[in-house]
C-alpha positions as a Markdown table, in Angstrom:
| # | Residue | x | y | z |
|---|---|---|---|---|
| 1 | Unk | 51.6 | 78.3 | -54.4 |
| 2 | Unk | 52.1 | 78.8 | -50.6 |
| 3 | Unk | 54.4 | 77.2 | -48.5 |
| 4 | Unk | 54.7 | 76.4 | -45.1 |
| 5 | Unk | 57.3 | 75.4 | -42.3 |
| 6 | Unk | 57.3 | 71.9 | -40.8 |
| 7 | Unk | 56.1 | 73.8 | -37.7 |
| 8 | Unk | 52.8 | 74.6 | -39.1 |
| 9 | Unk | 52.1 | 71.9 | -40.7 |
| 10 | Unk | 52.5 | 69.9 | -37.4 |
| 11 | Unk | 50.0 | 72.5 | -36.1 |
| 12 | Unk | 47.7 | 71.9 | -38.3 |
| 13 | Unk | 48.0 | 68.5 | -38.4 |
| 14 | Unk | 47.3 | 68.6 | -34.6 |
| 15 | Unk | 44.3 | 70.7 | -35.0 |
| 16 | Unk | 42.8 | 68.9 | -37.5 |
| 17 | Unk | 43.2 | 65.6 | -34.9 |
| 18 | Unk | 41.2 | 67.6 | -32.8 |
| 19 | Unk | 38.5 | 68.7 | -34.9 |
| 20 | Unk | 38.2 | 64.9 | -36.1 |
| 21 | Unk | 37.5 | 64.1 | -32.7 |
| 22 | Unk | 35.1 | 66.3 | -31.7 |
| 23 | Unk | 33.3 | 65.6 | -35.3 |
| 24 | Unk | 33.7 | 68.7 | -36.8 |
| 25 | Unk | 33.1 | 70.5 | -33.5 |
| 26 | Unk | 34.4 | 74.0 | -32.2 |
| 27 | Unk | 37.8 | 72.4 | -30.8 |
| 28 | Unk | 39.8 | 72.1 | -33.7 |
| 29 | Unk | 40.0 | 73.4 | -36.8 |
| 30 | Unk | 39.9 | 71.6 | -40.6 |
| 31 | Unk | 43.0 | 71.3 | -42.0 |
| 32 | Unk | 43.4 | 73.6 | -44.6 |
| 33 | Unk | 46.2 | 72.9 | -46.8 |
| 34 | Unk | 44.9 | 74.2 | -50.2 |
| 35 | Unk | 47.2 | 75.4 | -52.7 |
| 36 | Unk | 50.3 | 74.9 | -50.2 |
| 37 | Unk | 53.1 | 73.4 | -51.4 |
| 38 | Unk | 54.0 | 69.9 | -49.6 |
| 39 | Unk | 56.4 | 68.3 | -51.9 |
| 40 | Unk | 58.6 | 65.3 | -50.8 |
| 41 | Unk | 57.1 | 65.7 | -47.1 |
| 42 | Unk | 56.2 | 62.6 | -45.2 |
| 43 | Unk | 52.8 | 61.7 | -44.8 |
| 44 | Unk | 52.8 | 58.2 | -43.9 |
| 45 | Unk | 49.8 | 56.8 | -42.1 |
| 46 | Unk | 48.4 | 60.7 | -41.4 |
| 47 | Unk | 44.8 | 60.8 | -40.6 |
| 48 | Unk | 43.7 | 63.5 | -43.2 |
| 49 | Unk | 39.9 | 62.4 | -43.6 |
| 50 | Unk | 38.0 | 65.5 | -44.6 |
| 51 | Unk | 41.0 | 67.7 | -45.5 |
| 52 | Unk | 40.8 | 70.4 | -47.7 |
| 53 | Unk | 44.3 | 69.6 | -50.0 |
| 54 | Unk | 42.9 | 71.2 | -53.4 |
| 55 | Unk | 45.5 | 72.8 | -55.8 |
| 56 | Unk | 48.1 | 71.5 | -53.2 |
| 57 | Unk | 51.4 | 70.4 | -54.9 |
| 58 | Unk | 52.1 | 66.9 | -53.6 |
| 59 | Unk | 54.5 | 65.6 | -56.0 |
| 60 | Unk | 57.1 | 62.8 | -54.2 |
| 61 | Unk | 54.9 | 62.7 | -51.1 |
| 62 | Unk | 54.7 | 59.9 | -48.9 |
| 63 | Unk | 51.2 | 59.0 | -48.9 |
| 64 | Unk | 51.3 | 55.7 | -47.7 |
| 65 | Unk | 48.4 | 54.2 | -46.0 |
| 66 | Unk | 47.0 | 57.4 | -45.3 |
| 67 | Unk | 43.7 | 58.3 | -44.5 |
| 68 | Unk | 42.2 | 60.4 | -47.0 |
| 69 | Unk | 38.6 | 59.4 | -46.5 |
| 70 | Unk | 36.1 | 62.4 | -47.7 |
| 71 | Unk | 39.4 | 64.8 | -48.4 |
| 72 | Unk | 38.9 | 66.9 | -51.0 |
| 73 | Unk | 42.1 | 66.7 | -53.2 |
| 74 | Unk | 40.5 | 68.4 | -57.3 |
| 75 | Unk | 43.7 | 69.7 | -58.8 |
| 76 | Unk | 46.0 | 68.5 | -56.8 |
| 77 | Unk | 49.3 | 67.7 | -57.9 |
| 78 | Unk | 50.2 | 63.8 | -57.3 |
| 79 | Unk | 52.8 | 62.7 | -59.7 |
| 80 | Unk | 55.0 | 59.9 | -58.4 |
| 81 | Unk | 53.5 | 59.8 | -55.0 |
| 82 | Unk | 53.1 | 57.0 | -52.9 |
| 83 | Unk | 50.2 | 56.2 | -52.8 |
| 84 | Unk | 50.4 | 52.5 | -51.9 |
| 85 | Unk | 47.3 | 51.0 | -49.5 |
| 86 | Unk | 45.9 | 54.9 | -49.2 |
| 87 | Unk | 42.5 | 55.4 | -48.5 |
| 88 | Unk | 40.7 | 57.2 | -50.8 |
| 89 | Unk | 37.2 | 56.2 | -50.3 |
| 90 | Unk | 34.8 | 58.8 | -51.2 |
| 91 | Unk | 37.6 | 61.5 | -51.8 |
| 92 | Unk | 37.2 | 64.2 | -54.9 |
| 93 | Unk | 40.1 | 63.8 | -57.6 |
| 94 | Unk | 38.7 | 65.9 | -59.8 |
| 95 | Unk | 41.2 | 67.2 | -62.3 |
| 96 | Unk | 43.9 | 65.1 | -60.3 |
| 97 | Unk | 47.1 | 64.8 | -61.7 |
| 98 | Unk | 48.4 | 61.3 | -61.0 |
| 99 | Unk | 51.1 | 60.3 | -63.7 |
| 100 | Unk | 53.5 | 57.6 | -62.3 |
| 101 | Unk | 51.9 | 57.2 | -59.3 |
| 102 | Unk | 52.3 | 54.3 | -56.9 |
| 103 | Unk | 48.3 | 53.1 | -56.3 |
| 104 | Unk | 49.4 | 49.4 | -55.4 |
| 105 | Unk | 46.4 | 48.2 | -52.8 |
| 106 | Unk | 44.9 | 51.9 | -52.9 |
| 107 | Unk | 41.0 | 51.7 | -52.2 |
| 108 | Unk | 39.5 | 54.1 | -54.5 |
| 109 | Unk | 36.0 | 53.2 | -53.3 |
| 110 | Unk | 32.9 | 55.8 | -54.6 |
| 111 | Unk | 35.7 | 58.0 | -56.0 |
| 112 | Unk | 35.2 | 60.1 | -59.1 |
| 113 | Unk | 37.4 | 59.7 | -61.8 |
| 114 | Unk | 36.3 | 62.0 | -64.0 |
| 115 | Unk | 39.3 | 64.4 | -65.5 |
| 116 | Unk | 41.7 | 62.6 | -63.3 |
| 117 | Unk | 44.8 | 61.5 | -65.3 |
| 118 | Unk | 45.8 | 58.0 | -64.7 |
| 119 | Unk | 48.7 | 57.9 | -67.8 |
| 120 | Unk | 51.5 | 55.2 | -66.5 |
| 121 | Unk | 49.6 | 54.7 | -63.3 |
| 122 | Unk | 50.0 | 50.9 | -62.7 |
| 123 | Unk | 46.0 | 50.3 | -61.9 |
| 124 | Unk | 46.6 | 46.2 | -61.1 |
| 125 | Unk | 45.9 | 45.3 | -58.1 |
| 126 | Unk | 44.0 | 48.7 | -57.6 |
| 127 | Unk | 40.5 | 48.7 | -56.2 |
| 128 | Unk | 38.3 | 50.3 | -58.3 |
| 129 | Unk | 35.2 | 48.6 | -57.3 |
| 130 | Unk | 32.7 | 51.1 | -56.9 |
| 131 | Unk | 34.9 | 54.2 | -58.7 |
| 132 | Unk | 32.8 | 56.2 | -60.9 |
| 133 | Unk | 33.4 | 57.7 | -64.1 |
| 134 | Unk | 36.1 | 55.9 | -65.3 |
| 135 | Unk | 35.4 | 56.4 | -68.9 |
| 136 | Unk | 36.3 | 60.0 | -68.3 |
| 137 | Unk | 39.9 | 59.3 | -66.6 |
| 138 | Unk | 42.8 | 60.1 | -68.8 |
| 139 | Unk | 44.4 | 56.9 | -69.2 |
| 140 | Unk | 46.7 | 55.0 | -71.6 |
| 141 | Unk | 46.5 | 51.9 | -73.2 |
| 142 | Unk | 47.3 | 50.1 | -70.1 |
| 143 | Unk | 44.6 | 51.5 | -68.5 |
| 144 | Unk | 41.8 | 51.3 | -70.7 |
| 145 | Unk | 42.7 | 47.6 | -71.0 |
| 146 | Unk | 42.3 | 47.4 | -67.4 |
| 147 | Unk | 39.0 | 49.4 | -67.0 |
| 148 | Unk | 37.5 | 48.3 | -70.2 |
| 149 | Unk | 37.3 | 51.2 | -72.3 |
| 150 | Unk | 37.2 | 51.8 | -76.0 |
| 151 | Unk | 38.2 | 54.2 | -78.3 |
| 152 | Unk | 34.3 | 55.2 | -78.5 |
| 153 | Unk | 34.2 | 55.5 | -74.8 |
| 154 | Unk | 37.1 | 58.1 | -75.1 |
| 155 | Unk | 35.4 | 60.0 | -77.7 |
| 156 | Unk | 32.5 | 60.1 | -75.7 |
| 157 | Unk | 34.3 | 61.2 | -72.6 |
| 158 | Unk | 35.9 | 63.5 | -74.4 |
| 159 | Unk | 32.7 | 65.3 | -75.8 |
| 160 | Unk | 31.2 | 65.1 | -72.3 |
| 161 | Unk | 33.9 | 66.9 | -70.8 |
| 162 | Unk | 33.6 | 69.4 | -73.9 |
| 163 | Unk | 30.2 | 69.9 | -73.2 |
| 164 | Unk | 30.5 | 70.1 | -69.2 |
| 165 | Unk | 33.2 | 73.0 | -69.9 |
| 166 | Unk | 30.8 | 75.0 | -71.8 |
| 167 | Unk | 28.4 | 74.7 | -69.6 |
| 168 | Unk | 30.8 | 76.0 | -66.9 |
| 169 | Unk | 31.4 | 79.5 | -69.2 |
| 170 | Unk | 27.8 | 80.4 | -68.5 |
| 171 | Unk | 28.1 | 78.8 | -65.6 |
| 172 | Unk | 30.9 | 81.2 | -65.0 |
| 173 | Unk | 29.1 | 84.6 | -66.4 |
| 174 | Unk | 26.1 | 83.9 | -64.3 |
| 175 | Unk | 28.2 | 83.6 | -60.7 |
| 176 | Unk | 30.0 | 87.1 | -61.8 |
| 177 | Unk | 26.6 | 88.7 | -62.3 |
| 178 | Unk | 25.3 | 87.3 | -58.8 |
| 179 | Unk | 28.7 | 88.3 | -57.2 |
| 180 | Unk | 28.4 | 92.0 | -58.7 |
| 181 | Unk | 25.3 | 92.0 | -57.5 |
| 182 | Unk | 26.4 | 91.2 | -53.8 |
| 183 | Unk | 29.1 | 94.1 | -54.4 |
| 184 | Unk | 26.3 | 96.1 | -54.9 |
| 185 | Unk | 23.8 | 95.4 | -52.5 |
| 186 | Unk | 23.9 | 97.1 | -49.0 |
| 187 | Unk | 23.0 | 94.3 | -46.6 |
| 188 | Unk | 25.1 | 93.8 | -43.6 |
| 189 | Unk | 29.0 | 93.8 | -44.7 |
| 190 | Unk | 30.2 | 90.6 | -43.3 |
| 191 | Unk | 27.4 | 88.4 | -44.4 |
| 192 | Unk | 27.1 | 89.7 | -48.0 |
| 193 | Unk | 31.7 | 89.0 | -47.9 |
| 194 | Unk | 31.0 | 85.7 | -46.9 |
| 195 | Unk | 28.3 | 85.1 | -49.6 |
| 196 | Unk | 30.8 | 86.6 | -51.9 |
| 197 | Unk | 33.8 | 84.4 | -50.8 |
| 198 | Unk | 31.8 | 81.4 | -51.3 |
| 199 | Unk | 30.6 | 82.4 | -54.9 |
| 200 | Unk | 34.6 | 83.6 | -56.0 |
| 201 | Unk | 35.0 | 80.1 | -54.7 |
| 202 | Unk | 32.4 | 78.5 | -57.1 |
| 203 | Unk | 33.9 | 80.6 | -59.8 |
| 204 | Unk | 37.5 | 79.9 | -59.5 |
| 205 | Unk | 36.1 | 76.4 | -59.7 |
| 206 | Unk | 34.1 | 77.2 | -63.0 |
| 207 | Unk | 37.0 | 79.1 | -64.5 |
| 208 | Unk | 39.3 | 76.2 | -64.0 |
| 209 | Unk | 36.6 | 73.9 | -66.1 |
| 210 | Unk | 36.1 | 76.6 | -68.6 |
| 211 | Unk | 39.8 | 77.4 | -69.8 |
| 212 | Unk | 39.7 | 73.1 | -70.5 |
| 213 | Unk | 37.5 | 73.7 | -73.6 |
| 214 | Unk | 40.5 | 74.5 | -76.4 |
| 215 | Unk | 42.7 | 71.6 | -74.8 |
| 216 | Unk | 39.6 | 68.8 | -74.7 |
| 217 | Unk | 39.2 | 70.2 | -78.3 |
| 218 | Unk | 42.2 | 69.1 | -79.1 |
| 219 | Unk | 42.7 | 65.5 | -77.0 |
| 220 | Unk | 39.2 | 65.2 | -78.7 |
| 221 | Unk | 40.4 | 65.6 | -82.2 |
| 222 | Unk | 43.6 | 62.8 | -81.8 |
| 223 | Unk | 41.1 | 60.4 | -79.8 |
| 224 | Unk | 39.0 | 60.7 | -82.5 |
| 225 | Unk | 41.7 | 60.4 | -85.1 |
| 226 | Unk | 43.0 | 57.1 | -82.7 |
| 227 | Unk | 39.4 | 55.7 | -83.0 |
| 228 | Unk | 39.5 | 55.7 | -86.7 |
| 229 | Unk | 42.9 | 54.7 | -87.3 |
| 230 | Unk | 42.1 | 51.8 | -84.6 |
| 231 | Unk | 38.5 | 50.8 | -86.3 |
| 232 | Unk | 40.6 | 51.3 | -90.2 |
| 233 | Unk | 43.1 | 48.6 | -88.9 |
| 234 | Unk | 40.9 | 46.1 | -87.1 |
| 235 | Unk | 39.0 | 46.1 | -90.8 |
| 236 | Unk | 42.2 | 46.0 | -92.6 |
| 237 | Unk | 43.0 | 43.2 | -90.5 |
| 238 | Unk | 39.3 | 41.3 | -90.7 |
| 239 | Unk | 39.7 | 41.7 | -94.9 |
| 240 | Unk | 43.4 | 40.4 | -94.6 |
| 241 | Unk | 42.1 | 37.4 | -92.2 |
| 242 | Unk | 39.3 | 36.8 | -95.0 |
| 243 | Unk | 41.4 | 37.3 | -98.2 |
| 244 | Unk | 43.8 | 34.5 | -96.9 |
| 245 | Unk | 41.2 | 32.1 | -96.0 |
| 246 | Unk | 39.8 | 32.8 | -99.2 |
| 247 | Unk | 43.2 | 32.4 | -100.9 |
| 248 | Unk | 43.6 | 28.9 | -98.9 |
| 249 | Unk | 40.3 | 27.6 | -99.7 |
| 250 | Unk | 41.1 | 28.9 | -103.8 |
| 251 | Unk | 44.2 | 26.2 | -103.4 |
| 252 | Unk | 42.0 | 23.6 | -102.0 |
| 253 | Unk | 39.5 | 23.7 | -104.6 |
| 254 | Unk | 42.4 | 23.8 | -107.1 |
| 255 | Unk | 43.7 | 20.2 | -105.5 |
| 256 | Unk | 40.0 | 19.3 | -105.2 |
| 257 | Unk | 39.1 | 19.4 | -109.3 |
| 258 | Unk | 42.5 | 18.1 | -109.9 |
| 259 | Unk | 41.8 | 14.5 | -108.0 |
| 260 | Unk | 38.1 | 14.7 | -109.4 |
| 261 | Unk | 39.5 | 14.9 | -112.6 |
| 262 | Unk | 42.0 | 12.0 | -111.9 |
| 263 | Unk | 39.5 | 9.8 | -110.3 |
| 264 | Unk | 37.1 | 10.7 | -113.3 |
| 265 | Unk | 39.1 | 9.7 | -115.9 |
| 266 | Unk | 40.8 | 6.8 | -114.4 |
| 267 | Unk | 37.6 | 5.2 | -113.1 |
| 268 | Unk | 36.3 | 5.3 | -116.7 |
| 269 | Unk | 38.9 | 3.4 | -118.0 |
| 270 | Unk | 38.8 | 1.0 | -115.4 |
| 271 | Unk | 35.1 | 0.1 | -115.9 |
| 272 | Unk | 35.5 | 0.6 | -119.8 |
| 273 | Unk | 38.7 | -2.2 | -119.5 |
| 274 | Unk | 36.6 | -4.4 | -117.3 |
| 275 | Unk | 34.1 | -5.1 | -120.0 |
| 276 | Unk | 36.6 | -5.0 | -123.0 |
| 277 | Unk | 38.2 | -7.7 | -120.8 |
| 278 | Unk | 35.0 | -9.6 | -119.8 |
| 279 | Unk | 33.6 | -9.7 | -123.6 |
| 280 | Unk | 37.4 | -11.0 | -124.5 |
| 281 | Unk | 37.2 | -13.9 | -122.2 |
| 282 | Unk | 33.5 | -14.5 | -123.4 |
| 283 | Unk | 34.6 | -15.1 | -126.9 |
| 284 | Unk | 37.6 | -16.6 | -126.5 |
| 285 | Unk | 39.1 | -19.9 | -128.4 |
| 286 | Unk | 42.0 | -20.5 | -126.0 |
| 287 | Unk | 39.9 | -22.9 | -123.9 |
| 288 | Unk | 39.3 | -25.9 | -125.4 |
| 289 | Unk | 36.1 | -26.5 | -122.7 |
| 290 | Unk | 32.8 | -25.2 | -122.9 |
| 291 | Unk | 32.5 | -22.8 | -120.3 |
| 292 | Unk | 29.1 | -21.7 | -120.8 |
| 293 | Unk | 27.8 | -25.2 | -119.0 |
| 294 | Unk | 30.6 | -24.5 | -116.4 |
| 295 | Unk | 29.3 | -22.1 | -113.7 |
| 296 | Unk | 32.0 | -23.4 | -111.3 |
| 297 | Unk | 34.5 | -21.2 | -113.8 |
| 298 | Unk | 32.8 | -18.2 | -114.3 |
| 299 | Unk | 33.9 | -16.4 | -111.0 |
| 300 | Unk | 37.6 | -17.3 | -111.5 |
| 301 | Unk | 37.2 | -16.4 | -115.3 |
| 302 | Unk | 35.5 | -13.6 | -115.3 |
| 303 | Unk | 37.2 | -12.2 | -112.1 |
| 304 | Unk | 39.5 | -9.6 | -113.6 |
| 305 | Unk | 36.6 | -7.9 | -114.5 |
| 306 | Unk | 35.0 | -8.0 | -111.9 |
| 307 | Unk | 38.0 | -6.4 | -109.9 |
| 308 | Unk | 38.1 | -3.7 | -112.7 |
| 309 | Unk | 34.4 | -2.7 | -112.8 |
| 310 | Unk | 34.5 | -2.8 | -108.6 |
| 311 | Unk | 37.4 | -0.6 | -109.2 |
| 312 | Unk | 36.4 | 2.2 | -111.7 |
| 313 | Unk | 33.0 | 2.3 | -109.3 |
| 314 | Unk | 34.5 | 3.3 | -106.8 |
| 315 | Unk | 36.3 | 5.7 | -108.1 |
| 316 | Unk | 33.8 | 7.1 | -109.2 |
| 317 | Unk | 31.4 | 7.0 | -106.4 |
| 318 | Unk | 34.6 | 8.8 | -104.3 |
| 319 | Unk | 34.9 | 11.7 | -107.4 |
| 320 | Unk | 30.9 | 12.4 | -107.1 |
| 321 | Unk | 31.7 | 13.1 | -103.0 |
| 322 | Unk | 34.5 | 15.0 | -104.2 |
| 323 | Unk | 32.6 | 17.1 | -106.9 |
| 324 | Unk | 29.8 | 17.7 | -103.8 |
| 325 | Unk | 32.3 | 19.2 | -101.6 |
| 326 | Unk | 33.6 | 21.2 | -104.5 |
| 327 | Unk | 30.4 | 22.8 | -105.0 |
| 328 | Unk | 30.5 | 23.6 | -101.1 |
| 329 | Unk | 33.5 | 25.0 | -101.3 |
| 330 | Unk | 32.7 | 27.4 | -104.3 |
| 331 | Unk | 29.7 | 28.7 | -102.5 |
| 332 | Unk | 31.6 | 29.3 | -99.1 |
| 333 | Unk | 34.4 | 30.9 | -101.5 |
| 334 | Unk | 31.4 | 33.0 | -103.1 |
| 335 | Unk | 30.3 | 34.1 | -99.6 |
| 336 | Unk | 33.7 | 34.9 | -98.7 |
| 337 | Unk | 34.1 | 37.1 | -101.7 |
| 338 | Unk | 31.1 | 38.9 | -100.8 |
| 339 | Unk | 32.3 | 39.5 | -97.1 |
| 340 | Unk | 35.4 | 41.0 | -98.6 |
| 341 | Unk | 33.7 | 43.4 | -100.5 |
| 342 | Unk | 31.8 | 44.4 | -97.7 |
| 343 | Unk | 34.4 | 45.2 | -95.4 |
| 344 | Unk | 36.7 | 46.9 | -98.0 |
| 345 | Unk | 33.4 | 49.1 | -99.3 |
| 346 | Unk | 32.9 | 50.3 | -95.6 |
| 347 | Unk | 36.6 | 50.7 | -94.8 |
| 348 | Unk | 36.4 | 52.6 | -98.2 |
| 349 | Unk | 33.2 | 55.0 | -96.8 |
| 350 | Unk | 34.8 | 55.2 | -93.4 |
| 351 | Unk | 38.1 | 57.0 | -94.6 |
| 352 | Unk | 35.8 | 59.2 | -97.1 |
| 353 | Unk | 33.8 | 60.0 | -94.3 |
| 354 | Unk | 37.3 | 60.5 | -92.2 |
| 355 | Unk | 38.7 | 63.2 | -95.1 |
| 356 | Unk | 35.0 | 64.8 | -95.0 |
| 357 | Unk | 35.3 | 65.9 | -91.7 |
């Protein structure tokens, strides 16, 4: 890590004014802060657009409203930094370490995410329209909330990444071979150290991606282990949901057969009573009329019975609706059961599958 006096970096904050002005012209010169050591310096409202700030350690910098349009920041140290209102459009964060950050009103338009870590970042109010990558950002819960990822999605990132790294080891062996080959080669000295310079560059890069392999292995292997553990308990959850509805529509049904039997019985004995009472008051001495020429009477005689038999029908009629919706309600209980098996045969297969691998 190399550090610097407040002197030089004025200077090359000055220079890199010029050079912004002249659009990369020969006044000037790019600032060039990689690797340097800036902690709890002031940065507030610096035009850095373009800057070359990888490696550099800017932990408890402040970054506010800064311009760091284009800068080019992969592996740079930004733990609790003030980052509030930055620009950041189009920047590289590439392996980005940004842990407790402060990214209130931060415009991260067209930025890559990918390998930055975002863990206890507050991301509200954040805009990420346009960011790209997100699913490979090491975030939290918080986060993923925020940006809409799953436990697949981090899988996924995760075996991306995996695979990316690999591909940088070769990556790696062939830039070596080119660069020995430059060492070996007798074309004019400067040019062939300035075609090696630029391909140590591309390595360092390459090396960085390639020692990630054994620790994505790892983050790989929990988020894997989260995914299941998440995906056992949402259908732990989904049978527990079932099971209770299940168990609530058992006690229904149970209160269901119980009126049906009520209304059953009692309706019969209504009905049976009205006609024991009916043929009574047919064939009855205590009148001392003859009430079969009396049609006048028969309503008012023969009334009980006729409240009776009114009374045992409907009961009736209202334990036939009952006994319907208790068939509906056994086969909705049937379908339920099913449901439950379902779900506790694949959790079943899921945690096999889980001890398999």
């Amino acid at each position: 890590m190399r550090e610097i006096s407040a002197e030089q970096l004025r200077e090359i904050l000055s220079e890199h004014q010029f050079w912004l002005h002249t659009g990369g012209g020969d006044k000037g010169k790019r600032a060039n802060l990689r690797g340097v050591d800036l902690r709890r310096t002031n940065l507030q409202r610096a035009n850095l657009r373009g800057a070359d700030l990888r490696g550099a350690d800017l932990r408890e910098v402040d970054l506010r409203r800064t311009n760091l349009q284009r800068a080019n920041l992969r592996g740079a140290d930004l733990r609790e930094v003030d980052l509030r209102e930055v620009d950041l459009r189009g920047a590289n964060l590439r392996e980005v370490d940004l842990r407790r950050a402060n990214l209130r009103r931060a415009n991260l338009y067209e930025v890559d995410l990918r390998e930055v870590d975002l863990r206890e970042v507050d991301l509200r109010g954040v805009d990420l329209r346009g960011a790209i990558n997100t699913e490979h950002a090491f975030v939290d819960q918080a986060q993923r909330a925020i940006l809409g990822l799953t436990d697949d999605d981090t899988v996924t990132q995760l075996q991306q990444q995996i695979k990316h790294a690999e591909q940088a080891i070769q990556e790696k062996k062939e830039l070596k071979r080119k660069i020995q080959q430059l060492e070996d080669n007798t074309q004019n000295q400067k040019d062939k150290q300035i075609e090696i310079d630029k391909l140590e560059e591309k390595l360092e890069e390459k090396t960085a991606e390639a020692e990630q392999v054994a620790l994505l292995k790892i983050k790989l292997k929990n988020a894997t282990v989260q995914r299941d553990e998440s995906q056992d308990k949402e259908l732990e959850d989904a049978i527990e949901k079932i099971s209770n509805s299940n168990k609530d529509g058992s006690d229904t049904l149970k209160t269901y057969k119980k009126n049906s039997t009520f209304l059953m019985q009692f309706g019969i004995i209504l009905f049976f009573s009205a006609i024991l009472i009916a043929g009574y008051i047919y064939y009855s001495k205590i009148f001392s009329v003859d009430i079969s020429n009396l049609s006048s009477f028969h309503l008012v005689l023969f009334s009980p019975s006729f409240v009776l038999a009114f009374a045992g029908t409907a009961l009736l009629r209202h334990d036939w609706k009952i006994r319907q919706l208790t068939q509906q309600l056994i086969t909705q209980n049937n379908h339920i059961d099913i449901a439950t098996g379902i779900l506790t045969a694949s959790l079943n297969l899921t945690r096999i599958d889980n001890i398999e691998k």
